[in-house]
TIFIGU-973957 format. One record per atom (N, C-alpha, C, CB): x negated, y, z negated; residue number from 1; atom name. Coordinates in steps of 0.02 Angstrom, whole numbers, plus 50000, padded with zeros to 5 digits. Each point is the difference from the previous one (the first is absolute). Glycine has a CB too. Layout:
(site (X, Y, Z), NUM, "CA")
...
! end
This chain:
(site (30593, 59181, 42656), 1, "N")
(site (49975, 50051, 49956), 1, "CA")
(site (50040, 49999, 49935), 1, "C")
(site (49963, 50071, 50099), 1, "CB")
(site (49995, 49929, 49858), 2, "N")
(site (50034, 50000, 49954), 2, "CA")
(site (49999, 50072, 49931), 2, "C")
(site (49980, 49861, 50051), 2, "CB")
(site (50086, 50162, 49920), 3, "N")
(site (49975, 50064, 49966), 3, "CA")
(site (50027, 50002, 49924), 3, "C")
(site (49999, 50067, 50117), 3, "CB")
(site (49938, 49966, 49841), 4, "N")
(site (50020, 49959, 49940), 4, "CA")
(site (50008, 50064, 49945), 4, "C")
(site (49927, 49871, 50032), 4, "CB")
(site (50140, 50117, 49938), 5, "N")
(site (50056, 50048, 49950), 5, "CA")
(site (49963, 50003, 49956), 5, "C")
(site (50113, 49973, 50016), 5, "CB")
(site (49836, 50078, 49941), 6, "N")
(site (50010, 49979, 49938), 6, "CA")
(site (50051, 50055, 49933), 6, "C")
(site (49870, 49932, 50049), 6, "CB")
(site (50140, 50006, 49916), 7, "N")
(site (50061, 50048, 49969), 7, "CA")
(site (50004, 50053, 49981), 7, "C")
(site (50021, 49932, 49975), 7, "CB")
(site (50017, 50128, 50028), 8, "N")
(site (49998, 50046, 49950), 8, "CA")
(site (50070, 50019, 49958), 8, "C")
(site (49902, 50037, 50073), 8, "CB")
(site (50117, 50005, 49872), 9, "N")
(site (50040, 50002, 49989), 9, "CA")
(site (49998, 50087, 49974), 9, "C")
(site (50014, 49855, 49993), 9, "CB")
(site (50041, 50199, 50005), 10, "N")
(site (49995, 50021, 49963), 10, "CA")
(site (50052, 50035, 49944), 10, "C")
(site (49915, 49984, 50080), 10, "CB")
(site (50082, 50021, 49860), 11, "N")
(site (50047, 50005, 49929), 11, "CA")
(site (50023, 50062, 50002), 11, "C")
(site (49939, 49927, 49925), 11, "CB")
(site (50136, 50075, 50039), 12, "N")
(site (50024, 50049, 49983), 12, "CA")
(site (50023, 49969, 49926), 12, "C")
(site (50027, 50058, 50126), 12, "CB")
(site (49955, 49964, 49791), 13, "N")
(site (50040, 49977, 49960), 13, "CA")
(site (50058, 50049, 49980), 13, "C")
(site (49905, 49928, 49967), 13, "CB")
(site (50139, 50049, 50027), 14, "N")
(site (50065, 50040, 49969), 14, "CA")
(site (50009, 49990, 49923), 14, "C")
(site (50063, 49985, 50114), 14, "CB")
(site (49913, 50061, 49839), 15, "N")
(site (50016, 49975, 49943), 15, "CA")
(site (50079, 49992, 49993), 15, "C")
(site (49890, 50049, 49958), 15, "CB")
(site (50114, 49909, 49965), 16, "N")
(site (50075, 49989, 49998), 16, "CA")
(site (50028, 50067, 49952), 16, "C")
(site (49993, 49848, 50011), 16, "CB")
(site (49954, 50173, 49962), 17, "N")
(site (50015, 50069, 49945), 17, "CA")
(site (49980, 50045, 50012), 17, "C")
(site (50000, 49960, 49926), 17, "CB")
(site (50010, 50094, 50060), 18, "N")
(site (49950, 50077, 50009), 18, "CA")
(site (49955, 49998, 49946), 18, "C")
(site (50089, 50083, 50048), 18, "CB")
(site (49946, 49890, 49888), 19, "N")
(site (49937, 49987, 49947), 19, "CA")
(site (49955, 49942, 49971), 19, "C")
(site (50065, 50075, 49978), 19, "CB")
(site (49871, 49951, 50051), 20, "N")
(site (49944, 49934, 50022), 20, "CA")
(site (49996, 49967, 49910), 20, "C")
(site (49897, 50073, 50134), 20, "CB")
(site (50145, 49950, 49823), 21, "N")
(site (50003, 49954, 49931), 21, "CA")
(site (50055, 49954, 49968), 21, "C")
(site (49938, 50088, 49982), 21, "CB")
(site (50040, 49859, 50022), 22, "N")
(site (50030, 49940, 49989), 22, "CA")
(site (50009, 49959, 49915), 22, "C")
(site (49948, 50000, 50132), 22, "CB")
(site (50098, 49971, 49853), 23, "N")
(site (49986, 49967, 49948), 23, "CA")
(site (49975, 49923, 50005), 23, "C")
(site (50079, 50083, 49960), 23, "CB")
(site (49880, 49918, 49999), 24, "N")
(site (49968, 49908, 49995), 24, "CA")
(site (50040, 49966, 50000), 24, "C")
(site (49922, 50002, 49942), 24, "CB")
(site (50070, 49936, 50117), 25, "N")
(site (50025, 49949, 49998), 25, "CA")
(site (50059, 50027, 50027), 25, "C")
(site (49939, 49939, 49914), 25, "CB")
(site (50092, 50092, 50127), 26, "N")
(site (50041, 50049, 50031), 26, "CA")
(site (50005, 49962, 50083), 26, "C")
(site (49955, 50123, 49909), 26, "CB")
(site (50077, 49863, 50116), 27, "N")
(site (50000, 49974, 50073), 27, "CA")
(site (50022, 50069, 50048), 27, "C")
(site (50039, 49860, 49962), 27, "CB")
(site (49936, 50137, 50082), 28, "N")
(site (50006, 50055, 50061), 28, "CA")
(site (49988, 49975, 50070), 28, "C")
(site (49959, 50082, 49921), 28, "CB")
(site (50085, 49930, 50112), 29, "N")
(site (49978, 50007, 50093), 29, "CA")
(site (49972, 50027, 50010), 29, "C")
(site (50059, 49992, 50042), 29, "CB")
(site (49877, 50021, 50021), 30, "N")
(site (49970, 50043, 50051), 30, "CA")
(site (50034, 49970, 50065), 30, "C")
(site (49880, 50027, 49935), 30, "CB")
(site (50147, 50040, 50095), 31, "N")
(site (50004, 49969, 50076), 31, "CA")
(site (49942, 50013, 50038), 31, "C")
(site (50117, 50014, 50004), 31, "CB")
(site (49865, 49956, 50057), 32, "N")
(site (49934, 50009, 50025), 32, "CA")
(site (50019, 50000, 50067), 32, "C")
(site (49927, 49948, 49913), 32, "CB")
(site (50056, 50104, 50121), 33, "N")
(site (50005, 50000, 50057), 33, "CA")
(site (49939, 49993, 50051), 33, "C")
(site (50093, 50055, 49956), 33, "CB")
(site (49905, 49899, 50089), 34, "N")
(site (49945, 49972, 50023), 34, "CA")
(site (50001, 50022, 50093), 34, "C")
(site (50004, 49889, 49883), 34, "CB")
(site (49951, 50112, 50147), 35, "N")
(site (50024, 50030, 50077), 35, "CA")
(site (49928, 49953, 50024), 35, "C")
(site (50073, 50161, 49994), 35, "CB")
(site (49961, 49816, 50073), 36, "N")
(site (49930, 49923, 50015), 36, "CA")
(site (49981, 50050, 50073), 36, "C")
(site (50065, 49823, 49954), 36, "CB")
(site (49877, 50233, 50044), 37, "N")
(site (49994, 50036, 50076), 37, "CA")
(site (49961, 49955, 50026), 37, "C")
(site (50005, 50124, 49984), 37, "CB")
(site (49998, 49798, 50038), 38, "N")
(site (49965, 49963, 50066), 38, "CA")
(site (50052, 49995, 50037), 38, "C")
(site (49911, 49931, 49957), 38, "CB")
(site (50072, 50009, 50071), 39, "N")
(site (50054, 49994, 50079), 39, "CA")
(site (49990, 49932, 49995), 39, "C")
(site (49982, 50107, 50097), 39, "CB")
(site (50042, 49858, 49842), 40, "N")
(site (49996, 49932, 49980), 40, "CA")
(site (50051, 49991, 49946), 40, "C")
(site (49878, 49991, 50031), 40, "CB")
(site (50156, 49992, 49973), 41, "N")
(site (50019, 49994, 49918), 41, "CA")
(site (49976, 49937, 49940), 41, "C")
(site (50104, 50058, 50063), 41, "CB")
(site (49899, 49935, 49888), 42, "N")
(site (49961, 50020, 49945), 42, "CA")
(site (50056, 49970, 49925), 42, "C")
(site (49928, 50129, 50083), 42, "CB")
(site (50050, 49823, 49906), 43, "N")
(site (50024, 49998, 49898), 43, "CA")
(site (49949, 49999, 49978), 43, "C")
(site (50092, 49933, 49977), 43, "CB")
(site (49918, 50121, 49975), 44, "N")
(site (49963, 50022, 49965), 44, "CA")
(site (50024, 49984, 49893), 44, "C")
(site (49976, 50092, 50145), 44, "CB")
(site (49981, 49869, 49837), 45, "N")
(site (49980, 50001, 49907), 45, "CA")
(site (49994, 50078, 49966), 45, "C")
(site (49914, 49883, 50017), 45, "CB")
(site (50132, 50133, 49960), 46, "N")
(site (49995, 50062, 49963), 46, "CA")
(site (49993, 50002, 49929), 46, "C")
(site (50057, 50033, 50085), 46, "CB")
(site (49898, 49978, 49867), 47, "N")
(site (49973, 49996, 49951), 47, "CA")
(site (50012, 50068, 49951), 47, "C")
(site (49924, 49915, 50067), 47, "CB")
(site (50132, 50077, 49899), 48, "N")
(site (50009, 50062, 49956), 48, "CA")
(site (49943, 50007, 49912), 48, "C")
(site (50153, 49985, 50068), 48, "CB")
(site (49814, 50057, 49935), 49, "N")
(site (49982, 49969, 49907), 49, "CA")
(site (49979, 50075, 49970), 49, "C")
(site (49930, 49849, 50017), 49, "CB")
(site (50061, 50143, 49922), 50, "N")
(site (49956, 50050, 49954), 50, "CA")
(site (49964, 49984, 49971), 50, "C")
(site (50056, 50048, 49990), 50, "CB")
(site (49889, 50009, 50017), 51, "N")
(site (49943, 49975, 49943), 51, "CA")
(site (49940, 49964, 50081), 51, "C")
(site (50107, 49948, 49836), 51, "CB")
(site (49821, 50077, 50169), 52, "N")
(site (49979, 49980, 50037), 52, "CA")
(site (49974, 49917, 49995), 52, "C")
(site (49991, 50129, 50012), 52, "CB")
(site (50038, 49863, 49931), 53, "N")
(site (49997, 49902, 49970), 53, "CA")
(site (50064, 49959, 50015), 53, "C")
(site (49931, 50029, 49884), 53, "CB")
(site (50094, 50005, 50129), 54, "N")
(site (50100, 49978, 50038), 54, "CA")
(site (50033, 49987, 49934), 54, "C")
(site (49984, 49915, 50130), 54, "CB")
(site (50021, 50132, 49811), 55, "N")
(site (50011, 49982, 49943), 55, "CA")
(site (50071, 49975, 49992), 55, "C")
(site (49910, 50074, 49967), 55, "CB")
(site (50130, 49965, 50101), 56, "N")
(site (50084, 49954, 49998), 56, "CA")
(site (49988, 50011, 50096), 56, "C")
(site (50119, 50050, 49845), 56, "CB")
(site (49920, 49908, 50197), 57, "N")
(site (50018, 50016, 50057), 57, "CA")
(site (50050, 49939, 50029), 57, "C")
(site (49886, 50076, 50010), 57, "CB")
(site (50122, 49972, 50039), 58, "N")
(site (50067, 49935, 50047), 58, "CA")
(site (49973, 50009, 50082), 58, "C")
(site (50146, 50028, 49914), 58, "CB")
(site (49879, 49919, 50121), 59, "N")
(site (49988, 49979, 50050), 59, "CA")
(site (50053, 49990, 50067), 59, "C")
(site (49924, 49963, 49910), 59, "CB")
(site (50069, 50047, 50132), 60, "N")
(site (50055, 49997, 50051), 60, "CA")
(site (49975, 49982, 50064), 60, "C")
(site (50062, 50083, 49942), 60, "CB")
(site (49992, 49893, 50107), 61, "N")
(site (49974, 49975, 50060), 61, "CA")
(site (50034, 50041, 50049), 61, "C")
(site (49977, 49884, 49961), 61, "CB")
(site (50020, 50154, 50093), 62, "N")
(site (50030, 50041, 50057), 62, "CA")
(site (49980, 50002, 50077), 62, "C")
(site (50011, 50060, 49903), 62, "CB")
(site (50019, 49927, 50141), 63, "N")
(site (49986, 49984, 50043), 63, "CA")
(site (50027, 50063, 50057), 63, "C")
(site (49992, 49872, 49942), 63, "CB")
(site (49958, 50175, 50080), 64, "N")
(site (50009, 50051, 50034), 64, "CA")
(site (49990, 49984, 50090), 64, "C")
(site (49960, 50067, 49876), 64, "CB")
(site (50087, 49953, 50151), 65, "N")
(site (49972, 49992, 50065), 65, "CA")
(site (49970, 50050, 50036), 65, "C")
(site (50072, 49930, 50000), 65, "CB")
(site (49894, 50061, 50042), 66, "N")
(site (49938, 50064, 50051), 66, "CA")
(site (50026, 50051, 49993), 66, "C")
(site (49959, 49947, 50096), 66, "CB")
(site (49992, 50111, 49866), 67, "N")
(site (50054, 50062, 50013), 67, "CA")
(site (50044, 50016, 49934), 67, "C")
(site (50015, 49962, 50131), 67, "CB")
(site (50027, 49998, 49837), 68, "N")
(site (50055, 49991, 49955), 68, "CA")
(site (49991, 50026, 49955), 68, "C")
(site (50027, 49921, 50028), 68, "CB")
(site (50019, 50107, 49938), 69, "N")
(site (49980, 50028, 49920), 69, "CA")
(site (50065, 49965, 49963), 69, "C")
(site (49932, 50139, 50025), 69, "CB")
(site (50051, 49825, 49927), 70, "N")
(site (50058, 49981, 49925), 70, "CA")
(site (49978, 50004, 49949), 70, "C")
(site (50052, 49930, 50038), 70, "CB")
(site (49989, 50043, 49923), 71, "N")
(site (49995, 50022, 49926), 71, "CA")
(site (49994, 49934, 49949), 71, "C")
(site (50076, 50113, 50031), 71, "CB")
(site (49867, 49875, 49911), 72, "N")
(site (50009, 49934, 49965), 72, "CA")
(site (50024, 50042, 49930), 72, "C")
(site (49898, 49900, 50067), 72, "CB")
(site (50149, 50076, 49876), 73, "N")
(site (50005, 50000, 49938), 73, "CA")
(site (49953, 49959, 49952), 73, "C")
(site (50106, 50026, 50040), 73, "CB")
(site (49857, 49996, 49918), 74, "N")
(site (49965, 49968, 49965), 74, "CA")
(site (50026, 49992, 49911), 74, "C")
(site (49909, 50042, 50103), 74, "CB")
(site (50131, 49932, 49877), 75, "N")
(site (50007, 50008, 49922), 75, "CA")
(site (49933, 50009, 49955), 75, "C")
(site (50103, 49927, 50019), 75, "CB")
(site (49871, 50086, 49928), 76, "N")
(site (49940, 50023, 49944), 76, "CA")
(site (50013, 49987, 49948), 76, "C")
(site (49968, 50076, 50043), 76, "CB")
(site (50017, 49896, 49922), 77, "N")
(site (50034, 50000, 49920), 77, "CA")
(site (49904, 50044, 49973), 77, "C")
(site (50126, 49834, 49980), 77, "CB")
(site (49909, 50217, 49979), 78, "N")
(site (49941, 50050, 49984), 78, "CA")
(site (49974, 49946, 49923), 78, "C")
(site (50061, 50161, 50058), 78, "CB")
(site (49880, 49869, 49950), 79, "N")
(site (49961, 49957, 49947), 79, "CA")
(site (50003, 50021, 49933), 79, "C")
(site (49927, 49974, 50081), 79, "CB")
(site (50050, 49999, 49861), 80, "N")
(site (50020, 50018, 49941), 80, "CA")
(site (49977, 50049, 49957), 80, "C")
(site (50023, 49908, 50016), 80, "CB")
(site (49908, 50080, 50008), 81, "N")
(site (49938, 50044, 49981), 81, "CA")
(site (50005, 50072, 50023), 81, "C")
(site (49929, 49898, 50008), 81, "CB")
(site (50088, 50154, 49945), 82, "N")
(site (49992, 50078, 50016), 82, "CA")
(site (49927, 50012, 50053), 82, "C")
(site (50061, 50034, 49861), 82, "CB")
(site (49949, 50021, 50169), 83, "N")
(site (49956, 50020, 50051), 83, "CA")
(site (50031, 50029, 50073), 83, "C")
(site (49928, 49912, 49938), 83, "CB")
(site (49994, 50111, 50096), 84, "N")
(site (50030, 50033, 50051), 84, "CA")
(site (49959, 49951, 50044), 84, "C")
(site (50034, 50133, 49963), 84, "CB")
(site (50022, 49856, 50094), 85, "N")
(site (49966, 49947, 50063), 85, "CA")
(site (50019, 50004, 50045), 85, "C")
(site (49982, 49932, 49957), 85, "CB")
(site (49942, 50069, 50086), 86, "N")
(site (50011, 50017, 50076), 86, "CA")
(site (50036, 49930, 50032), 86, "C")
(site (49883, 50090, 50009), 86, "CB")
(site (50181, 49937, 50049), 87, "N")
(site (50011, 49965, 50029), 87, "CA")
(site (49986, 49995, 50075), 87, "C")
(site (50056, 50003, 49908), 87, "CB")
(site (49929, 49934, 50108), 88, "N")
(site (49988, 49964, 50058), 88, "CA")
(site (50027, 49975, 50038), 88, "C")
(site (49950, 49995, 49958), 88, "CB")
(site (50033, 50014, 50125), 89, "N")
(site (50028, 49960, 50009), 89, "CA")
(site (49962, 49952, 50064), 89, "C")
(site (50099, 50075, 49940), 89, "CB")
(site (49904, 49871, 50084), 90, "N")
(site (49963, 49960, 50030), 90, "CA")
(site (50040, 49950, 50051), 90, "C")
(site (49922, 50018, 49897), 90, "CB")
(site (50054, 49991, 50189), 91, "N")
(site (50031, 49984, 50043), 91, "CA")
(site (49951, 49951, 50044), 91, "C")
(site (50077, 50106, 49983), 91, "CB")
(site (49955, 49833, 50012), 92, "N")
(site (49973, 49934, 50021), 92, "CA")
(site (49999, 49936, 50058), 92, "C")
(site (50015, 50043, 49903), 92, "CB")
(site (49959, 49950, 50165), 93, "N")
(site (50030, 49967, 50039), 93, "CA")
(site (49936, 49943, 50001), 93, "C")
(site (50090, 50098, 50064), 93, "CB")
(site (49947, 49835, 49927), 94, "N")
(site (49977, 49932, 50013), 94, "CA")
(site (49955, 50020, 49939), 94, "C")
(site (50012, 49953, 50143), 94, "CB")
(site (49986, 50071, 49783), 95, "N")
(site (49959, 50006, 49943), 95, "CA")
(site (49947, 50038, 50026), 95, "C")
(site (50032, 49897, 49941), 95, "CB")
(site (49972, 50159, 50114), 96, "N")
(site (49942, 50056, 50007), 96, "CA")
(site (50026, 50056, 49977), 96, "C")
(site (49947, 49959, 50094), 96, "CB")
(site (50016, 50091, 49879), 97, "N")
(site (50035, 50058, 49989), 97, "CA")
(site (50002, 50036, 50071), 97, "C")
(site (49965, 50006, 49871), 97, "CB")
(site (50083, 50042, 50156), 98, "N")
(site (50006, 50012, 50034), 98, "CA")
(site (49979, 50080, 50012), 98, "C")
(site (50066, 49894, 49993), 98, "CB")
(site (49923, 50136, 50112), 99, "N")
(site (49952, 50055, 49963), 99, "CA")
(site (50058, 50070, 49988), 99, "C")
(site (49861, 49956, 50074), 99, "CB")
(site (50124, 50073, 49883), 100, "N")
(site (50052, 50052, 49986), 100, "CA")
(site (50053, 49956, 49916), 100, "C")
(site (50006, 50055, 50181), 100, "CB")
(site (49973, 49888, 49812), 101, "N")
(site (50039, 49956, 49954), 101, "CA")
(site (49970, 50011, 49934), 101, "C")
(site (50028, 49912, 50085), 101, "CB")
(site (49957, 50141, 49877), 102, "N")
(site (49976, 50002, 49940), 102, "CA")
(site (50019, 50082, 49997), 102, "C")
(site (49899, 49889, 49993), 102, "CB")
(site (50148, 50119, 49948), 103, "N")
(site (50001, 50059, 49973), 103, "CA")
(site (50048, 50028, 49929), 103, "C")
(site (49966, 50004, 50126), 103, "CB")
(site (50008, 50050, 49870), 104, "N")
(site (50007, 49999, 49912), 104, "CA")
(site (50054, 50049, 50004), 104, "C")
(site (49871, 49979, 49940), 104, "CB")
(site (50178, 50025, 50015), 105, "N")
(site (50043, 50058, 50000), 105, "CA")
(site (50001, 50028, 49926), 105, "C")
(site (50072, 49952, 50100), 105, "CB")
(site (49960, 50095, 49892), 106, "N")
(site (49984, 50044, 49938), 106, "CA")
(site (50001, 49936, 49930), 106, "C")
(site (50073, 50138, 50061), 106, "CB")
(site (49898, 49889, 49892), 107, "N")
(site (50006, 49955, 49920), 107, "CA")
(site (50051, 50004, 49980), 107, "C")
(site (49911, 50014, 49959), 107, "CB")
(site (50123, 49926, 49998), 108, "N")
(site (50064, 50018, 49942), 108, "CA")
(site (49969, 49994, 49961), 108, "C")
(site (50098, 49970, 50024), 108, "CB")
(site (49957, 50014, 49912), 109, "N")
(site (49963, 50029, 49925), 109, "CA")
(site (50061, 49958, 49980), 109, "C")
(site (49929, 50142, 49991), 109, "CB")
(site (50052, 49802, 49963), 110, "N")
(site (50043, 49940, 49983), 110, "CA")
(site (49974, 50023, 49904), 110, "C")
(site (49993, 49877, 50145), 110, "CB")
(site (50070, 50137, 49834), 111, "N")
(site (50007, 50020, 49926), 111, "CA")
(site (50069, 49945, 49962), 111, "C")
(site (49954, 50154, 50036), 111, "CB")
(site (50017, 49837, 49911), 112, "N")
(site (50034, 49969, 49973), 112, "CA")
(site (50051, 50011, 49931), 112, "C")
(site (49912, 49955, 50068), 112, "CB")
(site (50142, 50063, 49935), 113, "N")
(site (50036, 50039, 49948), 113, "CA")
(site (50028, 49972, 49958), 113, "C")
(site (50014, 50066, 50061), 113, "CB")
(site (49956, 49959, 49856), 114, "N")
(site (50022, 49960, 49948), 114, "CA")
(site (50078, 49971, 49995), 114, "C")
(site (49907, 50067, 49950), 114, "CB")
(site (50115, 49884, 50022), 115, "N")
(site (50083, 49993, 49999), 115, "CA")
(site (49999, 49931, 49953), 115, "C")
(site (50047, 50057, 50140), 115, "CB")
(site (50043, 49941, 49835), 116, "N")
(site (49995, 49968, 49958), 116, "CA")
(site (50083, 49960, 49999), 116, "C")
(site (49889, 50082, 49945), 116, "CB")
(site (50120, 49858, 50045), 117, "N")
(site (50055, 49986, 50001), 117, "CA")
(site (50039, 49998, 49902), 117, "C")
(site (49956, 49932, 50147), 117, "CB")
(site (50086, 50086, 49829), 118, "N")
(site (50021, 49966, 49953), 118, "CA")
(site (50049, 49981, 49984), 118, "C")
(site (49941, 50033, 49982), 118, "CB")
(site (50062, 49910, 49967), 119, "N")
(site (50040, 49977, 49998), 119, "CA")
(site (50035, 49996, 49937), 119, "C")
(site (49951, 49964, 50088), 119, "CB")
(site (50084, 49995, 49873), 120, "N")
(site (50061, 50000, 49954), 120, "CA")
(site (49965, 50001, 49933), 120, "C")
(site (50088, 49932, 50076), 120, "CB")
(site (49900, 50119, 49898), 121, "N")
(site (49978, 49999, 49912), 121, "CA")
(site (50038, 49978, 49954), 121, "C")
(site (49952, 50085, 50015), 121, "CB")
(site (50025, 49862, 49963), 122, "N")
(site (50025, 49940, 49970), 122, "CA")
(site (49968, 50020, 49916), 122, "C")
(site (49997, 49900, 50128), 122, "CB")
(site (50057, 50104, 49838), 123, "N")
(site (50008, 50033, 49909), 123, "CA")
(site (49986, 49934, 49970), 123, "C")
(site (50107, 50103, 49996), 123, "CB")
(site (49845, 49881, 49948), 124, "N")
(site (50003, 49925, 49966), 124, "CA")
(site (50032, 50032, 49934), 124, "C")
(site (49883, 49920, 50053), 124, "CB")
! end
């Protein structure tokens, strides 16, 4: 007899800030906490992005056992372009999405603040 797992997973994100606003081109962690409830264990493709076009995202590999709950770090480098974007996130075994493996967590708001370097004023 044979009995057949299919995957599930389900998310906890931990933001890394209390404030969902970022500067462009700005790098940030999400930790992600992932919990595998079969009785199989399970690596699982975790797919961080923003923007429902994946306008920036990162990728990670984690391997939970039956039952198990851990944690993946994902680095982001925020995009350049002002705006507010929903983030995603997307959980993947053998390139299937998995069920419970798709979900959105609150928007940031990626602003970009004028600045200026100068340098030595030079008298002719």
């Amino acid at each position: 007899m044979t009995i057949e797992v299919e995957p599930r997973v389900m998310a906890l994100v931990k933001p890394c800030l209390d404030d969902p606003e970022f500067e462009g081109g700005s790098t940030h962690v999400a930790t992600i906490q992932l919990t595998n409830p079969t009785a199989i264990e399970f690596t699982y493709t975790v797919v961080l992005y923003l923007g429902p076009t994946a306008v920036v995202s990162a990728e990670g590999i984690i391997t939970i056992p039956a039952g198990g709950t851990d944690s993946i770090v994902l680095s982001l480098t925020m995009p350049i372009i002002e705006g507010v974007y929903p983030v995603f996130l997307d959980v993947y075994v053998g390139g299937v999405l998995v069920e419970g493996g798709h979900y959105q967590t609150a928007d940031i708001t990626i602003s970009v603040t004028p600045a200026v370097d100068i340098g030595d004023i030079v008298w002719g």
